[in-house]
N, C-alpha and C positions, 0 to 999 in steps of 0.2 A: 223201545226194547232193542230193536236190531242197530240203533248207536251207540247201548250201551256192550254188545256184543263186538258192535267192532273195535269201540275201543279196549277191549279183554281182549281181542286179537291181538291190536297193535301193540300193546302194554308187553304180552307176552312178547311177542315177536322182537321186541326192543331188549327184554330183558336175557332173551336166548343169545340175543344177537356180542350183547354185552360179554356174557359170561364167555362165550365163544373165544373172545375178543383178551378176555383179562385172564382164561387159565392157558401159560404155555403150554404147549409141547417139545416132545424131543423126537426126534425123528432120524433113523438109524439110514446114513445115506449112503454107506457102503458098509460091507462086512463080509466076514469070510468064515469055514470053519464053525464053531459052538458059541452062538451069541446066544443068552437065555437072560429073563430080568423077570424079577421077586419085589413082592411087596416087602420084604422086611430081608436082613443079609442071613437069616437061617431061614425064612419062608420057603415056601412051593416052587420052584421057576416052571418058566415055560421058554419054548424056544421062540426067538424072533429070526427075523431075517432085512433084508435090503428095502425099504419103502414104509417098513413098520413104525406106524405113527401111535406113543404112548405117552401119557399124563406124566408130569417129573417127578411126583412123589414112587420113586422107583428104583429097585436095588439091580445095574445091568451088572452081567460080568460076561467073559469069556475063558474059554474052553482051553486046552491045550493046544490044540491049534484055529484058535479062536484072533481075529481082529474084529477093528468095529471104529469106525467114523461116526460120529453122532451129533449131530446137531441141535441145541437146546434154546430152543427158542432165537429172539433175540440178543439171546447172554454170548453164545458164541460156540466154538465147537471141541469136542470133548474125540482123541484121539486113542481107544484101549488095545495096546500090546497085549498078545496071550497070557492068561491066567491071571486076568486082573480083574479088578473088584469095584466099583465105585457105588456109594449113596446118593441121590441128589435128592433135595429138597424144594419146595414153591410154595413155604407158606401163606405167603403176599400173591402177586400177579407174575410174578419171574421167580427166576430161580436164585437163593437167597446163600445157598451153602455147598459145596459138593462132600463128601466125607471120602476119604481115598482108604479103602480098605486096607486094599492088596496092588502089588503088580507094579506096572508101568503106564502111566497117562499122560497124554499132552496134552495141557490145557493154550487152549485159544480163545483168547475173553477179548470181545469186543472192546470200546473203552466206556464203560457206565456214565451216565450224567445224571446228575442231579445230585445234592448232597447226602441223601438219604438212601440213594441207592448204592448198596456194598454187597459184596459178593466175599466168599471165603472158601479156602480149601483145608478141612483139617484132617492133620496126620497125625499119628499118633504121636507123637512129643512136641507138635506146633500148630499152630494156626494160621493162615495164609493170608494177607490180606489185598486184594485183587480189585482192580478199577480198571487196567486194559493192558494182554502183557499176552505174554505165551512164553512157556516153561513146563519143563519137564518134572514129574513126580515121579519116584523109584522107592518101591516099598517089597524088597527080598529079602532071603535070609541071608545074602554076603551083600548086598547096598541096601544104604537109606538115606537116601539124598534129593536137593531141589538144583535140576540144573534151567539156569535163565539163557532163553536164547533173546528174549526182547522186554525191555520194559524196563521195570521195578515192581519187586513186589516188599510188603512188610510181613517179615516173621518173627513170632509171637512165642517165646516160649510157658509149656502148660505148666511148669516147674516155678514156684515161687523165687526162689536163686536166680535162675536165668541160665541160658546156657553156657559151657567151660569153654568159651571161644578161641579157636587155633587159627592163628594168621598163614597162609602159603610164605610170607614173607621173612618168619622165621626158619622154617624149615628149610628155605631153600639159602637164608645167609648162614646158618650150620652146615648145611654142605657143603658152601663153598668152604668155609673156615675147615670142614673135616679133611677135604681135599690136599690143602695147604699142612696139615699137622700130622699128617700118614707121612709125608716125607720131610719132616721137620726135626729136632733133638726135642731129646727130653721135656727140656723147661716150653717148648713150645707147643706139645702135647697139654702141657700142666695147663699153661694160658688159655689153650682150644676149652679146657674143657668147664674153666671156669667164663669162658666167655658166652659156652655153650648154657652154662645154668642162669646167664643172665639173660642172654635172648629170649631162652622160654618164660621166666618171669616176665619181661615185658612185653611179651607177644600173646600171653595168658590173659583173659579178661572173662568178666562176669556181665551177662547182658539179658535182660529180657525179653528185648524189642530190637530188631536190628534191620537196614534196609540192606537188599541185594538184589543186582543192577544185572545188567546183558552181560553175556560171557562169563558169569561167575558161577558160583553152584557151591552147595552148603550141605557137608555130608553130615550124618552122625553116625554115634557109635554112644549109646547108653547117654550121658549127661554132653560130651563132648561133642562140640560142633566144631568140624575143620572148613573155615572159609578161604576157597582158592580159587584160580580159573579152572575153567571146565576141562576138565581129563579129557584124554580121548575116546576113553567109550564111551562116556554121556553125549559128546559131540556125532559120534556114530549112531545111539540111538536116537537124536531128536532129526540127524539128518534122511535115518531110515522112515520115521512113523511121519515125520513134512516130507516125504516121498510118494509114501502110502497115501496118504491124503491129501497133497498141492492142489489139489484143483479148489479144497471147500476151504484150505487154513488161508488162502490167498485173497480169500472174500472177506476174512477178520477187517474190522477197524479200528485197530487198536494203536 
């Protein structure tokens, strides 16, 4: 009797130890301001704070003047600008998806191993596909853009068509060309602007899937996706939110 008690100890005590072991967490290592987090993006919230250790199946956001460094397990760490929104998900043993509601986040994703293990960010017109990177998401009513400070990532669009793809490379050999035809005659105006309707035909493409590497960033606007390097205020917000957080995004191994 008492060996079979012990091992109804042991059993249990292996299988606590287990479960412990295989459900992540996320763990909020800095914050500032209105951090609160909901089981679902219209649920209940409640407020957190700095050390608050919570299960991933969990809707965090912040406040107006709300930040938040977050840590999610081994996946890697999740950076929220004010008045931002995020989903994460752990249907498996880690965490499987992030959903970017709202706002601004920097993501900082370890680099995953193993072929089954994938990670994804979706936004509303695309899907993220993530194995070890850090880049910025922006989801406002004047941006809606992916900027890449490190890595690659694959975007996926949710549109059967694929995205209206815009090259920086056009835009900017129309410029030059425009430059040159403001102080040109007539017939050289005429050439501008027929050279101008050909650049954007073949700078125009249709894509469903597309990679985008360090230093680039991929804005939209309705079906149109403009891929360019990184503007300067995407560069100012990823160098302000890897400010705010350098001590945990410098631990990534990605």
């Amino acid at each position: 009797m008492m060996r079979a008690i012990q091992w109804i100890i042991a059993s249990l005590a292996l299988f606590l130890t287990q479960s412990c072991l295989a459900a992540e967490s996320i763990d909020i290592v800095k914050s500032e301001g209105a951090v609160t987090v909901s089981k679902s993006a219209e649920g209940k919230s409640k407020s957190v704070a700095t050390r608050s250790r919570l299960p991933v199946v969990n809707v965090l956001s912040t406040g107006a003047d709300g930040r938040a460094v977050v840590r999610v397990g081994s996946t890697g760490y999740l950076v929220l600008e004010k008045n931002s929104k995020v989903e994460m998900d752990a249907s498996k043993d880690h965490a499987t998806f992030f959903r970017h509601l709202t706002g601004m986040i920097y993501y900082a994703v370890n680099t995953l191993k193993g072929k089954d293990r994938v990670l994804e960010v979706k936004v509303k017109t695309a899907t993220i596909g993530v194995r070890g990177t850090r880049f910025l998401v922006t989801d406002m009513p004047e941006r809606n853009a992916i900027g890449m400070r490190k890595g690659t990532v694959s975007v996926s669009s949710l549109d059967e068509k694929g995205f209206e793809i815009h090259t920086s490379t056009a835009a900017e050999g129309v410029a030059a060309m425009k430059e040159e035809a403001q102080a040109a005659m007539d017939k050289e105006r005429a050439a501008f602007e027929t050279y101008k309707e050909n650049v954007q035909q073949d700078f125009v493409e249709y894509k469903r899937e597309l990679q985008l590497g360090a230093d680039r960033m991929l804005s939209f606007d309705g079906k149109r996706a403009d891929e360019q390097p990184l503007d300067d205020t995407t560069k100012n917000d990823l160098e302000s939110l890897e400010s705010y957080a350098d001590t945990w995004i410098n631990k990534v191994k990605d």
